[in-house]
C-alpha positions in Angstrom: 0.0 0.0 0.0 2.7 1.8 -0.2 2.3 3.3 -3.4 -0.6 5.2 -2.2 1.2 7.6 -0.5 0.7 10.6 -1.1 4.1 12.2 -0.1 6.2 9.4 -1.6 7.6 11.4 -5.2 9.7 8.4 -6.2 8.9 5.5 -8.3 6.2 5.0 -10.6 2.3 3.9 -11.2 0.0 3.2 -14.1 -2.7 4.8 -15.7 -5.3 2.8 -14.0 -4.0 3.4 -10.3 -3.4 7.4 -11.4 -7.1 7.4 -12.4 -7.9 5.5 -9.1 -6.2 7.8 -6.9 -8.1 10.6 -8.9 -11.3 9.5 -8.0 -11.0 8.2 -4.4 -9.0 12.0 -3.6 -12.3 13.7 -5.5 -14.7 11.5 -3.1 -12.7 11.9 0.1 -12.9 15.8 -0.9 -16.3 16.5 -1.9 -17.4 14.5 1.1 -15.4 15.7 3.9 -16.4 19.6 2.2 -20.0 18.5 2.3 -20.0 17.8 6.1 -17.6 20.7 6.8 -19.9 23.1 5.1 -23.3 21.5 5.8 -24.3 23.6 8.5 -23.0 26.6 7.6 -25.5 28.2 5.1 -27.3 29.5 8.2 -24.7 29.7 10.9 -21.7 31.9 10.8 -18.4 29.1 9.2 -16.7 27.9 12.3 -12.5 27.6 12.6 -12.2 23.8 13.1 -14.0 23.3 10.0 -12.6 26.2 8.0 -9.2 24.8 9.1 -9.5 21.1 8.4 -10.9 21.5 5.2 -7.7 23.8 4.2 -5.3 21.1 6.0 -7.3 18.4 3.2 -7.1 20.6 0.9 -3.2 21.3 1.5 -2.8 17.6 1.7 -5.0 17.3 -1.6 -2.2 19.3 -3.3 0.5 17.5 -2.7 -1.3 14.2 -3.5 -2.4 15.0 -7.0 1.5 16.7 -7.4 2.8 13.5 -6.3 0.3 10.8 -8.4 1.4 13.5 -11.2 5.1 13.4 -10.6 4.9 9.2 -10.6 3.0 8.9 -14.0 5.1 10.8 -15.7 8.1 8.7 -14.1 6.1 6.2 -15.5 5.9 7.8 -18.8 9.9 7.9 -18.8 9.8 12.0 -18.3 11.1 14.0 -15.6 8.8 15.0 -12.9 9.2 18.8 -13.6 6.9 18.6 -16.9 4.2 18.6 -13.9 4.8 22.2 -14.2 2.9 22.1 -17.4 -0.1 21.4 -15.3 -0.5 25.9 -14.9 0.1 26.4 -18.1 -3.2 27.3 -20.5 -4.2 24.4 -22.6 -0.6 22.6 -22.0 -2.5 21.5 -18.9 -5.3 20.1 -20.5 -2.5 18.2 -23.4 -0.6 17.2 -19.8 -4.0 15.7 -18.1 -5.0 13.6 -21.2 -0.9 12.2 -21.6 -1.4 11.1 -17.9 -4.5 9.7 -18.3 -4.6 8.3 -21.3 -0.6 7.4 -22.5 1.0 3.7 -22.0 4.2 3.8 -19.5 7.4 2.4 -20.5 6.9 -1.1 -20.5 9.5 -3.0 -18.1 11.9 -0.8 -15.9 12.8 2.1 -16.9 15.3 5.4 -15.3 12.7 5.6 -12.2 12.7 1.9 -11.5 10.1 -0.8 -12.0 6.3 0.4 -11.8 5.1 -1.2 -7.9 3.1 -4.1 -9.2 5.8 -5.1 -11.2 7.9 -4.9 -8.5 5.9 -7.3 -6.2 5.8 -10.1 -8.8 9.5 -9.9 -9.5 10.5 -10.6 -5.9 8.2 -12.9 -5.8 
């Protein structure tokens, strides 16, 4: 489970556990928002909730920077093309690579992609 990490920046994953991570971060958001937030249409916000939706948030970043940075070690490409990602309609181009192109198929310069690795030490 260590690949789901979301402060690990080394090693690599595929298109189907980058998709994956996608959706369970967007759940784990939009529900943890939606109870934050639920009672505050007609009660003033309160600080806990304000500040533990901005930790997930924070944490949120760096998760989607990190599942980023692995596909495109996957993708054989250094992790700083991620910076593509706040560039106009590069960004969109990026998102569609990371979703949609195959990795490098065996190792590559950032290792073995993780479920590889667990059948070759098997």
């Amino acid at each position: 489970m260590n690949t789901f990490n979301p402060f690990r920046f080394d090693g690599r994953i595929g298109r189907l556990q980058y998709f994956g991570f996608a959706v369970v971060w967007g759940l784990l958001v939009a529900v943890v928002s939606t109870v934050v937030t639920a009672g505050e249409a007609t009660a003033a916000p309160s600080a806990g909730g304000s500040l533990s939706l901005t930790i997930l948030l924070l944490v949120y970043l760096v998760a989607i920077v990190s599942y980023g940075v692995r596909r495109l070690h996957d993708l054989d490409k250094s992790g700083w093309w991620y910076l593509l990602s706040f560039v106009p309609l590069a960004n969109v181009v990026l998102g569609l690579v990371l979703l949609f192109g195959p990795g490098t198929p065996g190792p590559n310069r950032f290792g073995v992609r993780d479920e590889h690795a667990a059948t070759q030490h098997a």
